[in-house]
C-alpha positions as CSV (number, residue, x, y, z in Angstrom):
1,X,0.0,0.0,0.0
2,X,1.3,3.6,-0.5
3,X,2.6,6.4,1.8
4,X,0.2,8.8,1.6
5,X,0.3,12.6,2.8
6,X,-3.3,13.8,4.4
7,X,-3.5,17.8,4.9
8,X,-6.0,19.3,7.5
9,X,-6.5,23.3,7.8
10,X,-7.0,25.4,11.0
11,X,-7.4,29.4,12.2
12,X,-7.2,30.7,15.2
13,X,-6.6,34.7,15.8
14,X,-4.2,35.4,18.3
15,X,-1.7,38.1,20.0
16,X,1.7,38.7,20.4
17,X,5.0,40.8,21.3
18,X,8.5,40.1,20.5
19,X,10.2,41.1,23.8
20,X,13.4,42.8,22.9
21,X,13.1,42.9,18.9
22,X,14.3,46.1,17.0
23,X,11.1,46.6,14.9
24,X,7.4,47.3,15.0
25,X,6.7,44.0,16.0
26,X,7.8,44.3,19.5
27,X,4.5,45.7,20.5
28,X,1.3,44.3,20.8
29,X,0.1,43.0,17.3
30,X,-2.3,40.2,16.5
31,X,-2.9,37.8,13.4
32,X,-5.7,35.8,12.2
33,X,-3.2,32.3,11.6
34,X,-3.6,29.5,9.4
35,X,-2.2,26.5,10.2
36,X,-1.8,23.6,7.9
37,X,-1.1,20.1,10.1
38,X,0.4,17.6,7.3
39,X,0.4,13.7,8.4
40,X,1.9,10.4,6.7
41,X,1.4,6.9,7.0
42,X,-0.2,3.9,5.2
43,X,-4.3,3.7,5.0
44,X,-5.8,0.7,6.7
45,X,-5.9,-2.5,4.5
46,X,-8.2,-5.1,7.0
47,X,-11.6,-4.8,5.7
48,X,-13.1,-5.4,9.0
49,X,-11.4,-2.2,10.4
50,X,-13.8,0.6,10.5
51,X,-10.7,3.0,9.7
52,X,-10.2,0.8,6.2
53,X,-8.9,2.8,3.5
54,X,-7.9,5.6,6.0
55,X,-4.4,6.6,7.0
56,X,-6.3,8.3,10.0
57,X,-9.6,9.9,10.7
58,X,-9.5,13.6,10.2
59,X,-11.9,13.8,13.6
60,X,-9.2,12.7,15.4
61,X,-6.2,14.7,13.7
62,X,-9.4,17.9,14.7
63,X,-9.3,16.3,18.1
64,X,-5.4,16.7,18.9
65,X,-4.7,19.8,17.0
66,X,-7.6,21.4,18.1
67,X,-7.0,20.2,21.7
68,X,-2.6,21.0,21.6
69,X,-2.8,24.1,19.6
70,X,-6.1,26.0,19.1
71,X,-7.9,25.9,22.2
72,X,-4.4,27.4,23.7
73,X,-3.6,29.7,21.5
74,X,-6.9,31.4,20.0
75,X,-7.3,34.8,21.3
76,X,-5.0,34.8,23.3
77,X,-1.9,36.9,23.8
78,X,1.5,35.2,23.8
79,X,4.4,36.3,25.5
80,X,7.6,35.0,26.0
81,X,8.1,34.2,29.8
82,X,11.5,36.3,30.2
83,X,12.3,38.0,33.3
84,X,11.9,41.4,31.8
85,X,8.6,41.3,31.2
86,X,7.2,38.7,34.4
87,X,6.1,42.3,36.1
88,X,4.1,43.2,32.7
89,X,2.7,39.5,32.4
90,X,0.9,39.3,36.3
91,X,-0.1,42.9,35.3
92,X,-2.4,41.5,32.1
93,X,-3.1,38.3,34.0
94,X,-5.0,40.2,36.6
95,X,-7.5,41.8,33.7
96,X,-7.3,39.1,31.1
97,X,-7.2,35.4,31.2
98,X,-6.0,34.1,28.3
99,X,-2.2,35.2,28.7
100,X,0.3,32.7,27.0
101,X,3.3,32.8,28.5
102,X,6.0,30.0,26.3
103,X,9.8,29.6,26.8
104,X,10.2,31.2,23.3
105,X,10.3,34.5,21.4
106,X,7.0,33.5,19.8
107,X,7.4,34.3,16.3
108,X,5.7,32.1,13.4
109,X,9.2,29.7,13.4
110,X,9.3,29.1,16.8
111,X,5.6,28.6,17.0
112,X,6.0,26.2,14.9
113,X,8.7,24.3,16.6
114,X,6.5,23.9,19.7
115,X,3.5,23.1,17.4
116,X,5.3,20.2,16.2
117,X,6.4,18.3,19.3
118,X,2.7,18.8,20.6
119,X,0.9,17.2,17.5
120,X,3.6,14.3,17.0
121,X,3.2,13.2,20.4
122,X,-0.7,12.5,20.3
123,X,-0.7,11.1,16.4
124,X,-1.6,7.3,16.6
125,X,0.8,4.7,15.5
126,X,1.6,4.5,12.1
127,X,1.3,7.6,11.6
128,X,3.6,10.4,11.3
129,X,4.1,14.4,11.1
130,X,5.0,15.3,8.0
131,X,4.9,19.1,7.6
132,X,3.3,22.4,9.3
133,X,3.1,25.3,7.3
134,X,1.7,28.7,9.6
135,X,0.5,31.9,7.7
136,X,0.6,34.9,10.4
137,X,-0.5,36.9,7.1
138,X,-1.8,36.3,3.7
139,X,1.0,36.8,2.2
140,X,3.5,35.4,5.1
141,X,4.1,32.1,5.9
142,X,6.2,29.6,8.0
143,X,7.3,25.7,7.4
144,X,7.9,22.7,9.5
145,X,9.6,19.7,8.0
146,X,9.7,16.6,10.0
147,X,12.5,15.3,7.4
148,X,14.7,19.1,8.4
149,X,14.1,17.9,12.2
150,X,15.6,14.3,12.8
């Protein structure tokens, strides 16, 4: 049976500052992401398997993605969790409850990076991340290879 690639697309609107950068993106700006969650593996053969024919169920590929990425992350606004800005973070958590605070300057490729080891984590066996691809614009876009990561 062939290796076949099975694409799924999400949105999710979200915030965010680049603590530190030199440009207009170190204040608070938000995007309206799409993110497209690529998968791999070989659809079912047994005939008596409900799944037959499938490499996996898109529900489920809904489920994790929407549980790991887009439940977190949409409207929310994500910050990175430096020291500098811990005073400004309790500040906003006080008013606003959906503060995201991540290890990371949280641009679109380091988004990405974290996107990745959540979804690969959850997939079921046989079945493998392929590629992410996250537009923080229309015309601006990120990539993920699994094959760039081993």
């Amino acid at each position: 049976m062939s290796v076949i690639r099975l694409t799924k697309e999400f949105s999710f609107e979200a915030a965010h500052a680049l603590d530190g950068y030199d440009g207009p993106c170190r204040e608070i700006h938000g995007h309206s992401y799409r993110l497209f969650v690529t998968v791999k593996g070989r659809p079912e053969a047994g005939d008596r398997d409900p799944k037959c024919g499938m490499v996996m169920d898109f529900g489920i590929l809904k489920r994790i993605v929407n549980e790991e990425v887009v439940s977190r992350f949409d409207h929310a606004l994500v910050l990175r969790a430096s020291r500098r800005n811990a005073p400004l973070r309790a500040q906003l958590a006080e008013r606003f409850a959906n503060i995201v605070a991540v290890d990371y300057q949280p641009t679109c490729e380091n988004m990405l990076g974290d996107f990745a080891g959540r979804i690969a984590r959850r997939l079921p066996a046989g079945v493998e991340l392929y590629s992410l691809k996250l537009h923080e614009t229309a015309t601006s876009f990120a990539e993920w290879f699994a094959e760039d990561n081993l």
